[in-house]
BAFI-3210 file (N, C-alpha, C; in Angstrom, 3 decimals, decimal comma, padded with zeros to 6 digits):
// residues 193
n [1|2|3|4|5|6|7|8|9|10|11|12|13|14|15|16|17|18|19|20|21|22|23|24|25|26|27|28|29|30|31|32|33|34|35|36|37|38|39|40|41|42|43|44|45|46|47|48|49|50|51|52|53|54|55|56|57|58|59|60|61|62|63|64|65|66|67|68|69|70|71|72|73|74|75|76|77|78|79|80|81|82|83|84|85|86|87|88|89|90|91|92|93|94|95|96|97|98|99|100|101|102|103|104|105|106|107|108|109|110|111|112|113|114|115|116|117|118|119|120|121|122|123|124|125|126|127|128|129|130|131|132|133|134|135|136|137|138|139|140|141|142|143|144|145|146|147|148|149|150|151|152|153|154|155|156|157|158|159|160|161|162|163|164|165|166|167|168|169|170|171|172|173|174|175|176|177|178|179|180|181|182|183|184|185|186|187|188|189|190|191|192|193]
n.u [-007,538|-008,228|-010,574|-011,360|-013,588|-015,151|-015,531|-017,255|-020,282|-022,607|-023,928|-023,015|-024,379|-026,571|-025,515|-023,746|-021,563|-020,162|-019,017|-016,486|-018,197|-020,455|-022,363|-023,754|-022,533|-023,099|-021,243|-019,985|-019,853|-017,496|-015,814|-015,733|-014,230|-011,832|-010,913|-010,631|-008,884|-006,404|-006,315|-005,200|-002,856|-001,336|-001,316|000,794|002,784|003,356|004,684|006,315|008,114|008,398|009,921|012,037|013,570|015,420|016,122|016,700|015,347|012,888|012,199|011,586|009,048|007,614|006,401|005,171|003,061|001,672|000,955|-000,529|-003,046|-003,899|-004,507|-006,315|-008,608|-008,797|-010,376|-012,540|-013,768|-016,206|-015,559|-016,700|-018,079|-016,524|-014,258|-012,649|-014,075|-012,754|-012,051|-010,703|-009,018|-006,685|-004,413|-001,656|-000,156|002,525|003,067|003,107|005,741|007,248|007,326|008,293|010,747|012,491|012,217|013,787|016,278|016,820|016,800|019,074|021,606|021,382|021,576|021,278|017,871|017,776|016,243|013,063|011,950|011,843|009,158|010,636|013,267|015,476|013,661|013,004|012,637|010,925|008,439|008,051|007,638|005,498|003,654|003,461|002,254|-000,603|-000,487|-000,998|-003,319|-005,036|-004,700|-006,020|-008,258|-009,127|-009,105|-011,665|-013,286|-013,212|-014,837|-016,733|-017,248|-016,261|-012,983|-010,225|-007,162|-004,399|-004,940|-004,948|-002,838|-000,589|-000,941|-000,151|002,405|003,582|003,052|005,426|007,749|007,534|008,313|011,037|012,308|012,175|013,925|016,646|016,972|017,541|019,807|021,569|023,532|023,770|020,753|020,516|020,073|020,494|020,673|018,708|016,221|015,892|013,467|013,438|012,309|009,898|011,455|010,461|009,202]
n.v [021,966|019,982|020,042|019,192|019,031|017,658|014,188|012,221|011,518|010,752|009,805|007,444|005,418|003,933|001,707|002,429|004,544|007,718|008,592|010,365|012,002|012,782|010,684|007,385|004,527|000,889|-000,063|-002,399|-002,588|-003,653|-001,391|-000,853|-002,189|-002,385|000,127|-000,001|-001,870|-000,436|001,122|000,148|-000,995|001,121|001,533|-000,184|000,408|002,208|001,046|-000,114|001,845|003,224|001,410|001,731|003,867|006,860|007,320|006,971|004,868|005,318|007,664|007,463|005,253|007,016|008,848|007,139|007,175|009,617|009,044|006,877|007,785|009,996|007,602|006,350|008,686|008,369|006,271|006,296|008,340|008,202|007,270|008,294|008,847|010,661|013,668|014,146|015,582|018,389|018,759|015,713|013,927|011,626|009,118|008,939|007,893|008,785|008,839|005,690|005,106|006,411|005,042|002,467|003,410|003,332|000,747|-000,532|000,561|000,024|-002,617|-003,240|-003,669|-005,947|-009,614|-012,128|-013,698|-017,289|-018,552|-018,697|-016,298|-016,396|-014,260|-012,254|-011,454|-009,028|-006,507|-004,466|-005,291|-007,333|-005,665|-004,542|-006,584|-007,582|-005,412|-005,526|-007,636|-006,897|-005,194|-006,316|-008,125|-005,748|-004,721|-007,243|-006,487|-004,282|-004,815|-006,668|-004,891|-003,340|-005,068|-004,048|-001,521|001,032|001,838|004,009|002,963|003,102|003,637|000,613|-000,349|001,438|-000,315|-002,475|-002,330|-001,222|-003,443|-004,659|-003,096|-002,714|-005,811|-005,940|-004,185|-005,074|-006,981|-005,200|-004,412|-006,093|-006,922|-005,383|-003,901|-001,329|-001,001|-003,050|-006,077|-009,217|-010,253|-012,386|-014,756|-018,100|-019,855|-023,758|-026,023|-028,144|-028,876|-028,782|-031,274]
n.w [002,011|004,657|007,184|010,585|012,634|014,557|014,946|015,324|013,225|012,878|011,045|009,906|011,177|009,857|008,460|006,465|004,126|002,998|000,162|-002,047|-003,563|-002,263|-002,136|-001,253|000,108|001,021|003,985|003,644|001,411|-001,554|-002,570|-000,282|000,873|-000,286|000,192|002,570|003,439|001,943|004,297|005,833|005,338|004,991|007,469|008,737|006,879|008,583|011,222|009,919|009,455|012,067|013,120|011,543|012,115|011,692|008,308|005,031|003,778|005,656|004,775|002,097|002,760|004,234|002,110|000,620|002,582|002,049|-000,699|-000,157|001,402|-000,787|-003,011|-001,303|-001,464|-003,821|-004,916|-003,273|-004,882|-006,893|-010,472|-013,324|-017,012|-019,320|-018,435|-015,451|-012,272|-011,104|-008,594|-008,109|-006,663|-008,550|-008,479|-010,416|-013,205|-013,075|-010,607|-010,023|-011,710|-010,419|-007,960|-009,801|-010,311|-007,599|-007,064|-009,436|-008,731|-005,583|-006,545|-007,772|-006,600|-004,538|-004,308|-006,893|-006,634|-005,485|-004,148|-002,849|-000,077|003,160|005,279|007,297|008,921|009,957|012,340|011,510|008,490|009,253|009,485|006,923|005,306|006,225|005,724|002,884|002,439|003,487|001,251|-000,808|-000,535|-000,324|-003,044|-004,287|-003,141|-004,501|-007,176|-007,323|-006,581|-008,660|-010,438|-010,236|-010,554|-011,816|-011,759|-011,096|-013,591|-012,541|-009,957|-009,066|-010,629|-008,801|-006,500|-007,182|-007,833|-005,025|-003,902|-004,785|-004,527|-001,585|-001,190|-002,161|-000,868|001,746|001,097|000,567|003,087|004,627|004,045|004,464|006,576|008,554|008,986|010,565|009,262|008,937|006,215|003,849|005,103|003,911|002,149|002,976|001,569|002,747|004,998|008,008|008,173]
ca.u [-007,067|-009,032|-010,685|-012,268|-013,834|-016,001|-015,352|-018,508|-021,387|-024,181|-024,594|-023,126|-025,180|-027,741|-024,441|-023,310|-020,463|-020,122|-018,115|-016,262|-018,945|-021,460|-023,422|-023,590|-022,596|-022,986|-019,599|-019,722|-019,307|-016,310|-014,904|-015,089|-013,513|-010,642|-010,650|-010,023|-007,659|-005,541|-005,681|-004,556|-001,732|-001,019|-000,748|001,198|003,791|003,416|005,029|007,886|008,907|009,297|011,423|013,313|014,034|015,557|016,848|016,662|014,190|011,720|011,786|010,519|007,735|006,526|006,470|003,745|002,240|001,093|000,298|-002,088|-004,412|-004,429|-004,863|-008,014|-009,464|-009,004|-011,140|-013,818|-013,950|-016,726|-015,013|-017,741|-017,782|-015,654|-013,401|-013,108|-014,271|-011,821|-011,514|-011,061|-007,614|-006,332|-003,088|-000,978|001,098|003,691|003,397|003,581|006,512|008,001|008,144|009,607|012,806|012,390|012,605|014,648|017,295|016,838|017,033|020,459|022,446|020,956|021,714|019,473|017,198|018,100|015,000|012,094|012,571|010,533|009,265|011,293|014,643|015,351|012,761|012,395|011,980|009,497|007,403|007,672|006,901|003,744|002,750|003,589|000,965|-001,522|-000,725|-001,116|-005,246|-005,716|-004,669|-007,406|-010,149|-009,561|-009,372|-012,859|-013,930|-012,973|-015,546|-018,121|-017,988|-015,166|-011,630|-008,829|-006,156|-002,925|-004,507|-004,515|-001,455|-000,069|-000,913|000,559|004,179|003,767|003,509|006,904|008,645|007,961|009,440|012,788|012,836|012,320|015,393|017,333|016,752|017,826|021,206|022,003|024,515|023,304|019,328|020,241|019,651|021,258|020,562|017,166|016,397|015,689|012,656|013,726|010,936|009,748|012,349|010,085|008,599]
ca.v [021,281|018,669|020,600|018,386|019,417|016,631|013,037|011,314|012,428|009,587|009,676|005,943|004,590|002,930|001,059|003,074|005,310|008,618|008,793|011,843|012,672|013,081|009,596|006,695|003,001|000,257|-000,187|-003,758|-002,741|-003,813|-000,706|000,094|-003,241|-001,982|001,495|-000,189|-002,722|000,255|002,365|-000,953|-000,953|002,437|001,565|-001,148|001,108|003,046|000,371|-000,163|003,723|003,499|000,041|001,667|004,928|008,100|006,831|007,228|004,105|005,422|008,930|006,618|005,034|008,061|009,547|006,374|006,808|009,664|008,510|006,126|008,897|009,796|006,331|005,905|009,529|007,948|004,650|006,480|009,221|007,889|007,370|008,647|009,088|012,191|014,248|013,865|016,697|019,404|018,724|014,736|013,853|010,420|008,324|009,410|007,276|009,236|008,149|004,164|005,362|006,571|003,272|001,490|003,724|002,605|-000,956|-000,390|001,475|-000,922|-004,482|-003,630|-003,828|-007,183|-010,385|-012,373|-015,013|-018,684|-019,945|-017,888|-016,300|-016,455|-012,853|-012,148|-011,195|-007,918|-006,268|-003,772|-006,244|-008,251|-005,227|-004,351|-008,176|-007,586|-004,262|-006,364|-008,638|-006,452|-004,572|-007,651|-008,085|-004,512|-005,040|-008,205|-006,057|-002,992|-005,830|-006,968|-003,519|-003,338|-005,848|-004,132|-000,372|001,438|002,441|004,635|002,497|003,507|003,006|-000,819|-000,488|001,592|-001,162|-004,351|-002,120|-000,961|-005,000|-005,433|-002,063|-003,247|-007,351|-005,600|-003,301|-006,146|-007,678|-004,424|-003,887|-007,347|-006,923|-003,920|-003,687|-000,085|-001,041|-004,417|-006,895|-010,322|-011,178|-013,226|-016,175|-018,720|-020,963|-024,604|-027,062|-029,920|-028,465|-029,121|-032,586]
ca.w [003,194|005,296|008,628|011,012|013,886|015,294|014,622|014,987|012,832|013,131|009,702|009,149|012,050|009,021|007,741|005,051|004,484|002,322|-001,170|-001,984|-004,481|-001,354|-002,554|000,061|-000,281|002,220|004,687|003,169|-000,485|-001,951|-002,975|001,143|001,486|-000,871|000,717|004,303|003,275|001,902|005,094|006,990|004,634|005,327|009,079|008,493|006,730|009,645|011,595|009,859|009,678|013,304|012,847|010,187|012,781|010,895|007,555|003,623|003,544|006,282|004,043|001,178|002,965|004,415|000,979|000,185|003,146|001,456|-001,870|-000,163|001,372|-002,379|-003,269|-000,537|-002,438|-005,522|-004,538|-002,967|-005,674|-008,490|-011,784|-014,239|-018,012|-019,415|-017,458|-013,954|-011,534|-011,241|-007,231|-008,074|-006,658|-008,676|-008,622|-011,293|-013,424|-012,463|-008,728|-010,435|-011,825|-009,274|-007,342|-010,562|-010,105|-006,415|-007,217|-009,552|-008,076|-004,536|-006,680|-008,639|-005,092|-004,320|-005,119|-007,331|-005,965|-006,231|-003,509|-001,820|000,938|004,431|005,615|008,294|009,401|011,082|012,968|010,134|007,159|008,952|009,474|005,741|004,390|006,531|004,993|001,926|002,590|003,247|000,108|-001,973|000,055|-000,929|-004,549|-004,495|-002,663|-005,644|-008,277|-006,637|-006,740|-010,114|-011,191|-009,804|-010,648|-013,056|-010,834|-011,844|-013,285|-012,204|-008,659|-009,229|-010,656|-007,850|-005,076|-007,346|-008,125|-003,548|-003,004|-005,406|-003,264|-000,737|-001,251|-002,450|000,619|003,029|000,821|001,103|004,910|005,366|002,963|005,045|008,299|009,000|009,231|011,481|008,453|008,195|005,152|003,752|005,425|002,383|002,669|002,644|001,454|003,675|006,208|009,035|008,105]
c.u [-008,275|-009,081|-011,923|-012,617|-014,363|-016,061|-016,381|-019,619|-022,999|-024,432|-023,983|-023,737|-026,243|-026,736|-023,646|-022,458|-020,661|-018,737|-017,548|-017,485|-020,245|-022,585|-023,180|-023,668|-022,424|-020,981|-019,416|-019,519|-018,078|-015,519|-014,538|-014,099|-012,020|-010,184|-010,213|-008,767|-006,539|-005,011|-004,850|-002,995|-001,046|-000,299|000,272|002,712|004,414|004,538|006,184|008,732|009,314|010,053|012,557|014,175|014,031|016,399|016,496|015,386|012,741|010,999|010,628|009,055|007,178|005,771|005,611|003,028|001,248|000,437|-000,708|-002,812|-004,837|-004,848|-006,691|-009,113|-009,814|-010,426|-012,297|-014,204|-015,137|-016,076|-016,403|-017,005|-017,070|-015,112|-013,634|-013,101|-012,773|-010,930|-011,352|-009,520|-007,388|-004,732|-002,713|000,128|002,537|004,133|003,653|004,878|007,633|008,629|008,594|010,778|013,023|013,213|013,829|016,364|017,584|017,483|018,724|021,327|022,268|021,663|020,506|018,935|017,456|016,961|013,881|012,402|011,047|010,671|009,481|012,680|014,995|013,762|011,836|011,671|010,854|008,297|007,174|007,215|005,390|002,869|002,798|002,113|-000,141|-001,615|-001,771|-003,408|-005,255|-005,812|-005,896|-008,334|-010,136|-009,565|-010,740|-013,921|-014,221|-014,013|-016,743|-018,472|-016,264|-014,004|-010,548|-007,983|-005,168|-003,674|-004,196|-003,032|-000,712|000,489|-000,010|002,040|004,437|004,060|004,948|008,073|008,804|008,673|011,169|013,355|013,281|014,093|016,844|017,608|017,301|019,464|021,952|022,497|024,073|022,086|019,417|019,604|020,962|021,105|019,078|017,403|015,091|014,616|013,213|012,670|011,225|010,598|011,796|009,121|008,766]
c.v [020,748|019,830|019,307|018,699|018,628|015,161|012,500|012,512|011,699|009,236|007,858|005,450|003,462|002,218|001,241|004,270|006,508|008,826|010,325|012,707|013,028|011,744|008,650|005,362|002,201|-000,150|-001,305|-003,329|-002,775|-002,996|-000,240|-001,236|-002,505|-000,750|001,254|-001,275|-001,295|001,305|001,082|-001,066|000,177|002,640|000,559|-000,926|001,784|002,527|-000,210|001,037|003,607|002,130|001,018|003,107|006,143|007,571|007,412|006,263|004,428|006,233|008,577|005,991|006,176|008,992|008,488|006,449|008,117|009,664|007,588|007,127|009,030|008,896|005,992|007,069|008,846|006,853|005,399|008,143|008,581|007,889|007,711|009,260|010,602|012,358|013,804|015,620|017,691|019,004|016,702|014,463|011,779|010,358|008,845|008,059|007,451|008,926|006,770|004,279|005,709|005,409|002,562|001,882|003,111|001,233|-000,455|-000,342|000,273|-002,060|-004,402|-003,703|-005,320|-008,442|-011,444|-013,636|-016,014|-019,246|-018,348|-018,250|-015,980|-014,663|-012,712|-011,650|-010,366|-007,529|-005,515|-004,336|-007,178|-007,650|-004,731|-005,513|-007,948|-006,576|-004,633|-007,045|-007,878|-005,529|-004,944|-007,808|-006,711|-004,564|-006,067|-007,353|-004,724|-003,792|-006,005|-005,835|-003,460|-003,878|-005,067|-002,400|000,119|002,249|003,106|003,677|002,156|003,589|001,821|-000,701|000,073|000,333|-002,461|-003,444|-001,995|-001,722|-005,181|-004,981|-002,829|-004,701|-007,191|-004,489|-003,783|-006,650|-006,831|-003,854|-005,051|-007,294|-005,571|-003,711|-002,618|-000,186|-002,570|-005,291|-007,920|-011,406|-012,445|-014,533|-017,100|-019,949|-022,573|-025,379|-028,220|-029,618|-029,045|-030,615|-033,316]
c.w [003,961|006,963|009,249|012,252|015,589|014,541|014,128|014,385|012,869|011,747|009,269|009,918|011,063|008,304|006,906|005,131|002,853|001,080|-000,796|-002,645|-003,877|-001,665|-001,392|-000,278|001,186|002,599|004,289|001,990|-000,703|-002,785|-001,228|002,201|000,895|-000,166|002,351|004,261|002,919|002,602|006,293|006,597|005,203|006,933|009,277|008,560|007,787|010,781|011,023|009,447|010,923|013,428|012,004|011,086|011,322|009,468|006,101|003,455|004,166|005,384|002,497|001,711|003,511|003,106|000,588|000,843|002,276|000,469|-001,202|000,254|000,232|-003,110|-002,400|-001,167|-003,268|-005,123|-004,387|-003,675|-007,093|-009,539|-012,633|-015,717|-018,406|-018,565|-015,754|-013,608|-011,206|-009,446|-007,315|-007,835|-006,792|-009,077|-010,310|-012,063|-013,290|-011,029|-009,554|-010,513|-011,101|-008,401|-008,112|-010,072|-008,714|-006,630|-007,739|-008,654|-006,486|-004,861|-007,382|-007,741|-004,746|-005,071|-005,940|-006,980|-006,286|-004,517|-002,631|-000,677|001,977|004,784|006,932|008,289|010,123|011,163|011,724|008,977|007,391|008,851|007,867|004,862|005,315|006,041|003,618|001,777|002,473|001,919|-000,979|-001,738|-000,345|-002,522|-004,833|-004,313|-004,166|-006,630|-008,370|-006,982|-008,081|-010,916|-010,858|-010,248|-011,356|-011,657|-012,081|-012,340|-012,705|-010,820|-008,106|-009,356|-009,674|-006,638|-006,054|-007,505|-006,342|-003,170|-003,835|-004,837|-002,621|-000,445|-001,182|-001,174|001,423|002,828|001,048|002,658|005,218|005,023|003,854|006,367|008,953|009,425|010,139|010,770|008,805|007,746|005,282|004,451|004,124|002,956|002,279|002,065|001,671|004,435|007,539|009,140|009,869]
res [x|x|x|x|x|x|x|x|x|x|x|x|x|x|x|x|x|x|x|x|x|x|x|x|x|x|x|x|x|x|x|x|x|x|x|x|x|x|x|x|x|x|x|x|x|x|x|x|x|x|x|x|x|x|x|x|x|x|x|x|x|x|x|x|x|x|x|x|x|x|x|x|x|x|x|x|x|x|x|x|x|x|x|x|x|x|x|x|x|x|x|x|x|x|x|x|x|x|x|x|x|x|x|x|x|x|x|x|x|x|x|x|x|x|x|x|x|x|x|x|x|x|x|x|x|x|x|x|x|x|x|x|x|x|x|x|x|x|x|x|x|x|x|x|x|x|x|x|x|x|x|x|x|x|x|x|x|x|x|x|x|x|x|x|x|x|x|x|x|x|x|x|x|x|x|x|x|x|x|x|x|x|x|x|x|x|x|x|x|x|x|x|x]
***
C-alpha cells in the first residue's frame, strides 16, 4: 500500500521525475508525456462519475479509474529483458478483455450507426466523449513512448479498447431515459455553411 506523508520532496526541482525503478527521466520525456495524459484521462473519468450520479455505468468507470493508476505504474515501470520484477504491477490482458465484454455487452442495445455523431448530448455523455478524447491523446503519447523505449503491450492496447468504451458509453448514456440521454445528435456535413 502507497503511504505518503509529505507531498513535496524537491527532488524534481532539476526537471526530472522518478520511475518506479528509482531511475530519473526528464518531466518532458515522452513516456511522462504519456503518463500525464493518462492521469488527465483519469480525471476526466472522474467527471463523468459525478454526471453519471449512483448508477451501474458510474460503477464501471470507477472500476477504470482504477485500472489507470495501474496503467500510469505500468508506463513508469521500466520494461527490461526477462521477467519483470516481482513488485512490477502491469496491465493484464485480462483487464483489455474485460472492456471488450463492456463494449460488447453496451453496443448490442444500440442502434447501428448510419452518420457520425457530434460529442454531446446529455450532460453525462458529453463528459464521457471528452474523457474519450483525452484517451485517444494518451493512446498517441504511449504510442510515442513506444518508439522510444520498450512498453507493456496490453497497456497500449488497454487505452485504444478505453477510447472505444468509452464512444459506446457516450452512445448508451445518450440511448438511455434513466441517465437523461436523448439520443445521439448526428453530425450533418456543411450544416453550418
Amino acid at each position: 500500500m502507497v503511504k505518503l506523508n509529505k507531498i513535496y520532496t524537491r527532488t524534481g526541482d532539476d526537471g526530472t521525475t522518478g520511475l518506479v525503478d528509482g531511475s530519473r527521466v526528464a518531466k518532458h520525456d515522452a513516456l511522462m508525456q504519456a503518463v500525464g495524459d493518462v492521469d488527465e484521462a483519469n480525471s476526466a473519468i472522474g467527471v463523468a462519475i459525478v454526471a453519471l450520479g449512483t448508477s451501474e455505468e458510474a460503477t464501471l468507470l470507477q472500476s477504470i479509474q482504477n485500472d489507470l493508476f495501474d496503467l500510469g505504474a505500468d508506463l513508469a515501470t521500466p520494461v527490461t529483458e526477462g521477467a519483470d520484477p516481482e513488485w512490477a504491477l502491469r496491465i493484464t490482458p485480462a483487464q483489455v478483455e474485460r472492456l471488450e465484454r463492456a463494449i460488447d455487452r453496451l453496443n448490442e442495445a444500440l442502434p447501428a450507426l448510419d452518420s457520425f455523431i457530434l460529442p454531446g448530448g446529455s450532460q453525462a455523455a458529453a463528459a464521457i466523449h471528452l474523457a474519450r478524447a483525452i484517451t485517444r491523446r494518451a493512446e498517441r503519447s504511449a504510442v510515442a513512448a513506444s518508439e522510444e523505449r520498450r512498453l507493456n503491450p496490453p497497456a497500449r492496447e488497454y487505452l485504444n479498447r478505453l477510447s472505444d468504451l468509452l464512444f459506446v458509453l457516450a452512445r448508451h448514456v445518450n440511448a438511455s431515459e434513466s441517465l437523461g440521454g436523448g439520443g445521439d445528435i448526428k453530425w450533418v456535413p456543411g450544416a453550418s455553411r
